[in-house]
N, CA, C and O atoms as CSV, one atom per row, in Angstrom:
chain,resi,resn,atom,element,x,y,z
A,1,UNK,N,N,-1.094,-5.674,26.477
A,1,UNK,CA,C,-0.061,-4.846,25.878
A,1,UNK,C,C,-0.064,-5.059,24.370
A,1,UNK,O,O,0.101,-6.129,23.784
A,2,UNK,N,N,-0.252,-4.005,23.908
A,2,UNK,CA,C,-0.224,-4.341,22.207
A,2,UNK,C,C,1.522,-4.598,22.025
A,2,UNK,O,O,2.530,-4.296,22.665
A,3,UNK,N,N,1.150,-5.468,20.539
A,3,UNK,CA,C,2.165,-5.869,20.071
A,3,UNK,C,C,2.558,-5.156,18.645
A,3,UNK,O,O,1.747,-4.572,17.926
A,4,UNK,N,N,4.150,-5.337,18.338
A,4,UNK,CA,C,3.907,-4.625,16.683
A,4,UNK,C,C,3.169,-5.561,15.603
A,4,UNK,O,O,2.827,-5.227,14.469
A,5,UNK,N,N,2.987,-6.941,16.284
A,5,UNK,CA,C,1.875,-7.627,15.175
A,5,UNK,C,C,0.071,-6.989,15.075
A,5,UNK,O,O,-0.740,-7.039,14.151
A,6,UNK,N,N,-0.019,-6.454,16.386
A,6,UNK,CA,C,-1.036,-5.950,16.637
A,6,UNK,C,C,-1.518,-4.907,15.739
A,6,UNK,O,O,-2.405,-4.762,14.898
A,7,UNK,N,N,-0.238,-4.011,16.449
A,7,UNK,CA,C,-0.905,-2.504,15.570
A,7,UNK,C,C,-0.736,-3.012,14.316
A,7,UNK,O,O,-1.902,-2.982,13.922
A,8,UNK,N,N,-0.141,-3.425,13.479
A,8,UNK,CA,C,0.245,-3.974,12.045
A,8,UNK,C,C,-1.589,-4.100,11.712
A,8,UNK,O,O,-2.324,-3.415,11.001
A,9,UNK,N,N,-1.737,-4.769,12.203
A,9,UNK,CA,C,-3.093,-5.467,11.759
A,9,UNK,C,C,-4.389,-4.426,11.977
A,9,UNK,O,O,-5.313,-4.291,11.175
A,10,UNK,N,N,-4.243,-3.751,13.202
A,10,UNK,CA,C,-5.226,-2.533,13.219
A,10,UNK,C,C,-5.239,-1.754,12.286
A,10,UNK,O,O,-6.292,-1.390,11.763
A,11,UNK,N,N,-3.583,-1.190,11.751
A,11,UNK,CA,C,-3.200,-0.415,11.029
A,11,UNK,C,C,-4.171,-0.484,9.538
A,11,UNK,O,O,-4.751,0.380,8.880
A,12,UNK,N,N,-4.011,-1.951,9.402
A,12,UNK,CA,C,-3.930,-2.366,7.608
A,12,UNK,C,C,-5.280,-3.240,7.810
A,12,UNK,O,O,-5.817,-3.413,6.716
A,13,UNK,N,N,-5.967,-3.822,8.838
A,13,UNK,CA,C,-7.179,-4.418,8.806
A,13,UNK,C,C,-7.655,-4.897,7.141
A,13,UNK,O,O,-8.620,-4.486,6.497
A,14,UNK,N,N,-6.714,-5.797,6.781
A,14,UNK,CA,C,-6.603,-6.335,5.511
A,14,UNK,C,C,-5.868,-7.728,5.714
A,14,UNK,O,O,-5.305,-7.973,6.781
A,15,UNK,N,N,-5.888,-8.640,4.655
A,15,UNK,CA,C,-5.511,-9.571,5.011
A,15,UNK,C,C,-3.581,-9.400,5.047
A,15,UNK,O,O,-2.903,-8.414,4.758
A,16,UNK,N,N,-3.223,-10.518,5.428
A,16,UNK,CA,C,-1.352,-10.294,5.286
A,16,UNK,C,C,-0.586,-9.632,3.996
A,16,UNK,O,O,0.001,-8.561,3.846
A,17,UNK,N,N,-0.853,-10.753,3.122
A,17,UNK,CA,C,-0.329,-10.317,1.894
A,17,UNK,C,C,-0.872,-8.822,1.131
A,17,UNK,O,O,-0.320,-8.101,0.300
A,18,UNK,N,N,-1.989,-8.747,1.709
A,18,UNK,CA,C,-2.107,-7.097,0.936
A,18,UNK,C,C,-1.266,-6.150,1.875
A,18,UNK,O,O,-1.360,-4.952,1.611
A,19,UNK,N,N,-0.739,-6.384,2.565
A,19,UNK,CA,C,0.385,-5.309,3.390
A,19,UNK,C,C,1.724,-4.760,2.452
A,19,UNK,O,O,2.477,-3.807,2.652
A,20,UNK,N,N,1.700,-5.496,1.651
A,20,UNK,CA,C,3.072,-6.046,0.956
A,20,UNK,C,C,2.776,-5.093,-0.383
A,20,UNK,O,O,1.564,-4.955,-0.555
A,21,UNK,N,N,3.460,-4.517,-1.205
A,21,UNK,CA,C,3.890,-4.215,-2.647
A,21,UNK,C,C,4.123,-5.175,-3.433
A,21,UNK,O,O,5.268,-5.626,-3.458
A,22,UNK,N,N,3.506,-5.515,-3.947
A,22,UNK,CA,C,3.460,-6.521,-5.203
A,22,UNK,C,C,4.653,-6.704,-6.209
A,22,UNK,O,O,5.297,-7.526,-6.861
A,23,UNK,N,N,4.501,-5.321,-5.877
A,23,UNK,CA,C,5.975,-4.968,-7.296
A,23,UNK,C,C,7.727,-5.231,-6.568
A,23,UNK,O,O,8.801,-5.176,-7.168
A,24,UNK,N,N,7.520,-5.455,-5.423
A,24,UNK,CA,C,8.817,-5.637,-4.617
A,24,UNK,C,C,9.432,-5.869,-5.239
A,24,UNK,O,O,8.934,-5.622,-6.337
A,25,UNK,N,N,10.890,-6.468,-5.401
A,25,UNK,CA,C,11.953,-7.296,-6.003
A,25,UNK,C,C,11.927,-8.245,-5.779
A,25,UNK,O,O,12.055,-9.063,-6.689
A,26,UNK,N,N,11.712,-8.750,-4.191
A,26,UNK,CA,C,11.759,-10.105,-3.297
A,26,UNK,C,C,10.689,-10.742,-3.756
A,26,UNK,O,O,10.653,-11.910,-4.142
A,27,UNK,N,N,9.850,-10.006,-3.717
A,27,UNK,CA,C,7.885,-10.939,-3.991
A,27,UNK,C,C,8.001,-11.388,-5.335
A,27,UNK,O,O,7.845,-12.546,-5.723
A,28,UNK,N,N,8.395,-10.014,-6.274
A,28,UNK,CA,C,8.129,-10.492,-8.032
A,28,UNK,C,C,8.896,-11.881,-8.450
A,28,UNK,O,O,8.440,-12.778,-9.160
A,29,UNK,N,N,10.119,-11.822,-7.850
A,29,UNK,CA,C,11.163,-13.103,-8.004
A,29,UNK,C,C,10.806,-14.148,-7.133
A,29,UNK,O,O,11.686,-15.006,-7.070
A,30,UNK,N,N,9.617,-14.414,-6.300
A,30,UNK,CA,C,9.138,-15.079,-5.663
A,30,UNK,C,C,10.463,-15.700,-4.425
A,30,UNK,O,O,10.759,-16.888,-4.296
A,31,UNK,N,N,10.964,-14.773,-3.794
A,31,UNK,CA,C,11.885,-14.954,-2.653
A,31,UNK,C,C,10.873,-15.107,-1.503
A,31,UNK,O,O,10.977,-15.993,-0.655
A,32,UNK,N,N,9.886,-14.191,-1.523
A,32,UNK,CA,C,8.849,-13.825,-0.219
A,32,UNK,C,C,7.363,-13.702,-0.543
A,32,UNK,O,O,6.813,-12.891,-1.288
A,33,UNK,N,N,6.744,-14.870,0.315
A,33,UNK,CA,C,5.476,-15.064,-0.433
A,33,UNK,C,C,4.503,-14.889,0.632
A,33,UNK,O,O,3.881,-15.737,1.272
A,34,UNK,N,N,4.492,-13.232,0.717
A,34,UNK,CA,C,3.510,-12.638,1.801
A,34,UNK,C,C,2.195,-13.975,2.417
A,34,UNK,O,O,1.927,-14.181,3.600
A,35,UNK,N,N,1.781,-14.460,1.608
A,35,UNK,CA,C,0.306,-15.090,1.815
A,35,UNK,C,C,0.586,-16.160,2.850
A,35,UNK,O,O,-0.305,-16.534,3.612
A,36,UNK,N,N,1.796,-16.652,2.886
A,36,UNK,CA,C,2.458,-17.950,3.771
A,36,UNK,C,C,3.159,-17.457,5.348
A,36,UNK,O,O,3.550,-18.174,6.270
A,37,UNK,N,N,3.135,-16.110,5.240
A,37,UNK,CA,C,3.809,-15.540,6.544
A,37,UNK,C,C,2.950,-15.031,7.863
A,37,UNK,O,O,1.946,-14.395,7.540
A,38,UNK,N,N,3.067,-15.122,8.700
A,38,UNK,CA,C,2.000,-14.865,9.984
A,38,UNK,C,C,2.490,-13.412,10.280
A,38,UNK,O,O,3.414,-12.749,9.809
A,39,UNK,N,N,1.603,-13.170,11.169
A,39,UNK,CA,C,1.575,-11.541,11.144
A,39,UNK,C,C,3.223,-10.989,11.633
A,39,UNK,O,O,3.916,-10.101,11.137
A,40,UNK,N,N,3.530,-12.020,12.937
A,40,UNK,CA,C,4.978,-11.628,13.187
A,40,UNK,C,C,6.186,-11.694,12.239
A,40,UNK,O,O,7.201,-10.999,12.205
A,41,UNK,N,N,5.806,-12.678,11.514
A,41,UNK,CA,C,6.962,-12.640,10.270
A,41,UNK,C,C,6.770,-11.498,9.365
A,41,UNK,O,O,7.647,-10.880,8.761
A,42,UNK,N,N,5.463,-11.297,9.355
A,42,UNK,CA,C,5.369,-10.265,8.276
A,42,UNK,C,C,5.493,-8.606,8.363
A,42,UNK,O,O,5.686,-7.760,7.490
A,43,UNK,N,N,5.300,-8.517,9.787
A,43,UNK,CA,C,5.852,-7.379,10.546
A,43,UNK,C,C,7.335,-7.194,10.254
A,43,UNK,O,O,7.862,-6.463,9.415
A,44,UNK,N,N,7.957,-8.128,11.248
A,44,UNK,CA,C,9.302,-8.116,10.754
A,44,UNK,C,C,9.927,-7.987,9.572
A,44,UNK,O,O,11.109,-7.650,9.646
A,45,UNK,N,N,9.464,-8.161,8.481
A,45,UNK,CA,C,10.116,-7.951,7.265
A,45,UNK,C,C,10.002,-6.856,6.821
A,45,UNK,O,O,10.733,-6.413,5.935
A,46,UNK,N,N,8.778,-6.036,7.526
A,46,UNK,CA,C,7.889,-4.992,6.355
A,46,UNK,C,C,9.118,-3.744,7.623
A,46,UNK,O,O,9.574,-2.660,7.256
A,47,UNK,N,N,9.329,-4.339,8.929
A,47,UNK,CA,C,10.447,-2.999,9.848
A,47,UNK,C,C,11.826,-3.203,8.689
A,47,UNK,O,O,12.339,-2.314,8.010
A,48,UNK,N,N,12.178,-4.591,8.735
A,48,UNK,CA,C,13.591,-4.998,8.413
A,48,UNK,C,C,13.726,-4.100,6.370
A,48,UNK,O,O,14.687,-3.515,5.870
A,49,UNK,N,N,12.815,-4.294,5.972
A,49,UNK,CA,C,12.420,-4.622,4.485
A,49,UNK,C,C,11.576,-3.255,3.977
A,49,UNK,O,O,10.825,-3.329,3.005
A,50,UNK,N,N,11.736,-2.220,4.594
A,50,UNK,CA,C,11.244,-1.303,4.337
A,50,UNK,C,C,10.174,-1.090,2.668
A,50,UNK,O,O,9.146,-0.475,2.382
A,51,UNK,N,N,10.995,-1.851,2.033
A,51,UNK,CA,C,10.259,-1.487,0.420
A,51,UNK,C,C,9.257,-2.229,0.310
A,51,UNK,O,O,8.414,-1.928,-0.535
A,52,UNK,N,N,9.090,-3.312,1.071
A,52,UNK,CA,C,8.323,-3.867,0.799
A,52,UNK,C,C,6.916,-4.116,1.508
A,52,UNK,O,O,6.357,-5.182,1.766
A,53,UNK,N,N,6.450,-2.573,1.783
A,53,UNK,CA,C,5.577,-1.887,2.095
A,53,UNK,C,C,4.430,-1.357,0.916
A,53,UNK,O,O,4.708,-0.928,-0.203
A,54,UNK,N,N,3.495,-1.467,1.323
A,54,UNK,CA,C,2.829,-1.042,0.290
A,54,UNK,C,C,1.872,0.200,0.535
A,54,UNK,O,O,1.023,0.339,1.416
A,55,UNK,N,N,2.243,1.068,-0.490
A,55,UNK,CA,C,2.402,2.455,-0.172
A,55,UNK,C,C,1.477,2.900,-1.075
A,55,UNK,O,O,1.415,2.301,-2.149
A,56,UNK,N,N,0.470,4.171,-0.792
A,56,UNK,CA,C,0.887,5.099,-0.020
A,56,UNK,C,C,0.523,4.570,1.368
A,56,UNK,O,O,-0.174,3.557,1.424
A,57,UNK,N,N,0.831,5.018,2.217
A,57,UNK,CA,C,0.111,4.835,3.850
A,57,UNK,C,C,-0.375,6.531,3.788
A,57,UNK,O,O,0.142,7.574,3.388
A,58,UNK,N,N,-1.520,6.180,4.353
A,58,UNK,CA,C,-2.553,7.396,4.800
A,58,UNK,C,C,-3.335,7.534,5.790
A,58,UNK,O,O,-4.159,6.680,6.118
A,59,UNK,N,N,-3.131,8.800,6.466
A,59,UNK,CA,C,-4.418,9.074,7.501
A,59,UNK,C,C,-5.077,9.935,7.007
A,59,UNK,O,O,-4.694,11.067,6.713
A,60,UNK,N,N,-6.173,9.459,6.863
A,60,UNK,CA,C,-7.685,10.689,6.765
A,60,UNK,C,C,-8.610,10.941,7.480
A,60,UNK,O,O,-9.326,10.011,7.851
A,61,UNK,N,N,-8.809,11.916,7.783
A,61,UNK,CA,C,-9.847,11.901,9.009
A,61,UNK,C,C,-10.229,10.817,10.210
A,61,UNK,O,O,-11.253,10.576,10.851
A,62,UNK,N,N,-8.873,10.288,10.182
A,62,UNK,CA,C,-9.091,9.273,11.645
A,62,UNK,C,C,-9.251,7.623,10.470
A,62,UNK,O,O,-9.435,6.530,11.006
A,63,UNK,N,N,-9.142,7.755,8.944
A,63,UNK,CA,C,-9.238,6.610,8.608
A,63,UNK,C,C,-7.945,6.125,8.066
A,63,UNK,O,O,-7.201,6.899,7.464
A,64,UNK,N,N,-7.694,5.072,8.225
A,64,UNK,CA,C,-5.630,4.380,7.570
A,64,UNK,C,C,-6.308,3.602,6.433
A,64,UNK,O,O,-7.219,2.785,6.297
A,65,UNK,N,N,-5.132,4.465,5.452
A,65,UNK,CA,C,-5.728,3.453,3.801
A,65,UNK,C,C,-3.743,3.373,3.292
A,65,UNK,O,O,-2.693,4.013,3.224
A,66,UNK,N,N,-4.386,2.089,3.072
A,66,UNK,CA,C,-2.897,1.178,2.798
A,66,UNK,C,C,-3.261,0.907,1.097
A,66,UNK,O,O,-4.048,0.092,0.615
A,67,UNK,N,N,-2.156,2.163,0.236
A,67,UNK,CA,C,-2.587,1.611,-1.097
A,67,UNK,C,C,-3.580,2.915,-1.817
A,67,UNK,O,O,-4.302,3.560,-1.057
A,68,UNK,N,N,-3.563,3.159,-2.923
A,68,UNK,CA,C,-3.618,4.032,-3.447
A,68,UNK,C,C,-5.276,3.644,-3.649
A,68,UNK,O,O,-5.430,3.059,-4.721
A,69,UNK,N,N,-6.316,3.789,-3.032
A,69,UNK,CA,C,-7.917,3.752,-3.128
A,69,UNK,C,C,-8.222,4.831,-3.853
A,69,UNK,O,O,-7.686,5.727,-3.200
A,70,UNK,N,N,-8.767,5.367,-4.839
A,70,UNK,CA,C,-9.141,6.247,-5.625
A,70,UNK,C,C,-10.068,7.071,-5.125
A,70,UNK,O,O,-9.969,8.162,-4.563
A,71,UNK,N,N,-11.598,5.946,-5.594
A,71,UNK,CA,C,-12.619,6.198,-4.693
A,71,UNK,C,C,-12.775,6.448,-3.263
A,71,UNK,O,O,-13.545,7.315,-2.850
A,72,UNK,N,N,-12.072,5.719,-2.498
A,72,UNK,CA,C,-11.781,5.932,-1.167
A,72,UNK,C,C,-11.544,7.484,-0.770
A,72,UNK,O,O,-12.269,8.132,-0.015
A,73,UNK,N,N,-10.416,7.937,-1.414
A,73,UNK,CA,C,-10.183,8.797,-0.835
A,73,UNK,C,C,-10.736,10.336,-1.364
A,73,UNK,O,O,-10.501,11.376,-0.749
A,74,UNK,N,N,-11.361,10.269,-2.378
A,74,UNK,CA,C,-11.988,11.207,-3.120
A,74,UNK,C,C,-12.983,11.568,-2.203
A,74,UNK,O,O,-13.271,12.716,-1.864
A,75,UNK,N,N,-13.659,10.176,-1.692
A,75,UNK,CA,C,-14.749,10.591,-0.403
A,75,UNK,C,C,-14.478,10.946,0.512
A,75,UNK,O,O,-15.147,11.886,0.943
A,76,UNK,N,N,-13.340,10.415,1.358
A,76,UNK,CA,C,-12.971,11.051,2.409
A,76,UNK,C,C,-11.863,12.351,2.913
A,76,UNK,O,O,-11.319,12.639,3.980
A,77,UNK,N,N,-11.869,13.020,1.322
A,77,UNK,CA,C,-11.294,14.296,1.259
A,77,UNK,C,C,-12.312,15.083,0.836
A,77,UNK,O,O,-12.222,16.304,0.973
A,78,UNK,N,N,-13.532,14.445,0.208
A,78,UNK,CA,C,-14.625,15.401,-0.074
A,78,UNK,C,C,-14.338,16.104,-1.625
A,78,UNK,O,O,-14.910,17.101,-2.065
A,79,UNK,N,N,-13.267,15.272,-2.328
A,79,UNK,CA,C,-13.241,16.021,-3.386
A,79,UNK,C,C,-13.033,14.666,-4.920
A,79,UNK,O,O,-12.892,13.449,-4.800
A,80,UNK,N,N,-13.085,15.386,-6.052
A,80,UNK,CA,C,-13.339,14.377,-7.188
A,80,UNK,C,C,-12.128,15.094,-8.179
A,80,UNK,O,O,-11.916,16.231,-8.599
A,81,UNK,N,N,-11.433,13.699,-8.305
A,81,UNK,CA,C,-10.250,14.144,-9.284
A,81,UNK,C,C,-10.557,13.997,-10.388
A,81,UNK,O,O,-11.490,13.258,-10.701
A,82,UNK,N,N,-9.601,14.898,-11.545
A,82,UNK,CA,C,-10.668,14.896,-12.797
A,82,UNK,C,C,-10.351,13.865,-13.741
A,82,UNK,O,O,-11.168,13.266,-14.440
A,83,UNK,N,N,-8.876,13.666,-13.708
A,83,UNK,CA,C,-8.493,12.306,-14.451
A,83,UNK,C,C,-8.497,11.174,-13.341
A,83,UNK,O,O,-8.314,11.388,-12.143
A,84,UNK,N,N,-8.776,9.705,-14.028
A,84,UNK,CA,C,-8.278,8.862,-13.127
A,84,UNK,C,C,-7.059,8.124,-12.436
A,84,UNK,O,O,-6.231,8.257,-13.337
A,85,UNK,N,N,-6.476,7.512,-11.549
A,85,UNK,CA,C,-5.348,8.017,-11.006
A,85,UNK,C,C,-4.504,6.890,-11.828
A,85,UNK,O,O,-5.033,5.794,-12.013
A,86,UNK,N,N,-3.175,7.157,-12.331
A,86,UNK,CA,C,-2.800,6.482,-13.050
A,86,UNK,C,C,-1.867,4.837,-12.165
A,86,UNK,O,O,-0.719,4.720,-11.736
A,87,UNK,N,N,-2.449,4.344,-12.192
A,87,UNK,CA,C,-1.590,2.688,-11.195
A,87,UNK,C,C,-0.930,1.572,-11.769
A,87,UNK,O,O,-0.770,0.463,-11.259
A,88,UNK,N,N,-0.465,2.085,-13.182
A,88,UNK,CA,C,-0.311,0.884,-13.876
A,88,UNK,C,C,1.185,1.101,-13.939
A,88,UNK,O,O,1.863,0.396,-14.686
A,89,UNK,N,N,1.750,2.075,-13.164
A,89,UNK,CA,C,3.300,2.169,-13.690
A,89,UNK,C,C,3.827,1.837,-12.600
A,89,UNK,O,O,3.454,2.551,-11.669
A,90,UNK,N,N,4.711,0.859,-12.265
A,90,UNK,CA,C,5.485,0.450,-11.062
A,90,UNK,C,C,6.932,0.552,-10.937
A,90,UNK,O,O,7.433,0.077,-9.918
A,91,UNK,N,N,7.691,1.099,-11.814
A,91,UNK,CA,C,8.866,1.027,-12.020
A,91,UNK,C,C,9.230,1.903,-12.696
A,91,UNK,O,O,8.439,2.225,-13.583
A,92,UNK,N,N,10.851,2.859,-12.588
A,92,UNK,CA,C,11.188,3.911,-13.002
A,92,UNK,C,C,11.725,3.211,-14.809
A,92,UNK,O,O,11.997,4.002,-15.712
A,93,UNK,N,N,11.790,1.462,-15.046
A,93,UNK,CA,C,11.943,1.045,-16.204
A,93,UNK,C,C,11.048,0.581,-17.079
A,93,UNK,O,O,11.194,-0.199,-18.020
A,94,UNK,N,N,9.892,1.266,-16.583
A,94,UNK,CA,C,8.675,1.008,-17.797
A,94,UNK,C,C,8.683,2.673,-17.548
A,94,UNK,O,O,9.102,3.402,-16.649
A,95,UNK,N,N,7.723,2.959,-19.338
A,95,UNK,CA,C,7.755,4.181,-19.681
A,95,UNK,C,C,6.465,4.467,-19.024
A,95,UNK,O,O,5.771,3.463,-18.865
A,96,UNK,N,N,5.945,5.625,-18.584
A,96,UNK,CA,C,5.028,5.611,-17.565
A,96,UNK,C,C,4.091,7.006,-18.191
A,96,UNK,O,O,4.489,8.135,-17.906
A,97,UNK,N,N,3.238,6.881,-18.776
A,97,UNK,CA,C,2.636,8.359,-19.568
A,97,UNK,C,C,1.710,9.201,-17.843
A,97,UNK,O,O,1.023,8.968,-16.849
A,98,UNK,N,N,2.354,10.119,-18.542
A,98,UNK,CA,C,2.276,11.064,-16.822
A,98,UNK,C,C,0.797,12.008,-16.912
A,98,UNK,O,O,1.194,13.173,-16.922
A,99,UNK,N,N,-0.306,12.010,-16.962
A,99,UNK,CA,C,-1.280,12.790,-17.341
A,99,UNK,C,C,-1.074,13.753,-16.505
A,99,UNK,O,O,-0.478,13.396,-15.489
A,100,UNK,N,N,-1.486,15.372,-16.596
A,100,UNK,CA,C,-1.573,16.304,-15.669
A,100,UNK,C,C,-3.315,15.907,-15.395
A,100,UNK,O,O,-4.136,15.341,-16.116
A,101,UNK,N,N,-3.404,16.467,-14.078
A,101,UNK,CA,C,-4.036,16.141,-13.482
A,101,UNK,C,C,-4.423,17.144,-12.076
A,101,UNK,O,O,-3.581,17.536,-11.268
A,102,UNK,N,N,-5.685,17.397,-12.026
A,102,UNK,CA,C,-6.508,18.164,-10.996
A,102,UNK,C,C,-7.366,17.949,-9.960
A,102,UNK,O,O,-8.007,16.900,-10.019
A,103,UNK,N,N,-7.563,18.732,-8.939
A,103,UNK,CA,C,-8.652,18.465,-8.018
A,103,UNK,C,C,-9.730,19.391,-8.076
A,103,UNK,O,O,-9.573,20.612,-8.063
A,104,UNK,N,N,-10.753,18.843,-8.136
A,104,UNK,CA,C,-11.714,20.080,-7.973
A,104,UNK,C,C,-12.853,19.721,-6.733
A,104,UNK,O,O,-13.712,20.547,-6.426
């Protein structure tokens, strides 16, 4: 019988702590230190703890990408974006320069 530690791990087939958002509140202030938690703890926090998910979650063609892959997904949409994707802004309190931006 699968478990929700199970699918967790099928899901994200990554280690623990990359499940997690970096930028959390809990993690940055070092309350919760993904790397020390086993899959059931870390399940539980990520149902209980919603934000502290690390997003985007994606299905593509039958593949789950946890996290904004650039390259990844350019290939497995078959297409090439023209700027690169901007990842450096984590917070609505840093100023965040917004490029427009296309698919071709």
């Amino acid at each position: 019988t699968p478990t929700l530690s199970s699918a967790a791990s099928d899901v994200y087939k990554r280690q623990i702590q990359d499940w997690f958002n970096p930028n959390a509140p809990q993690i940055k202030r070092g309350q919760i230190d993904p790397a020390k938690l086993s899959e059931e703890e870390a399940v539980n926090l990520l149902f209980l703890e919603p934000i502290l998910i690390k997003r985007p979650l994606m299905l593509i063609n039958k593949e789950r990408i946890c996290g904004f892959e650039q390259a990844k997904i350019e290939k497995l949409l078959d297409v090439s974006f023209d700027t690169p994707a901007f990842t450096n802004c984590f917070s609505d309190k840093e100023s965040c320069k917004r490029d427009e931006r296309s698919v071709s």
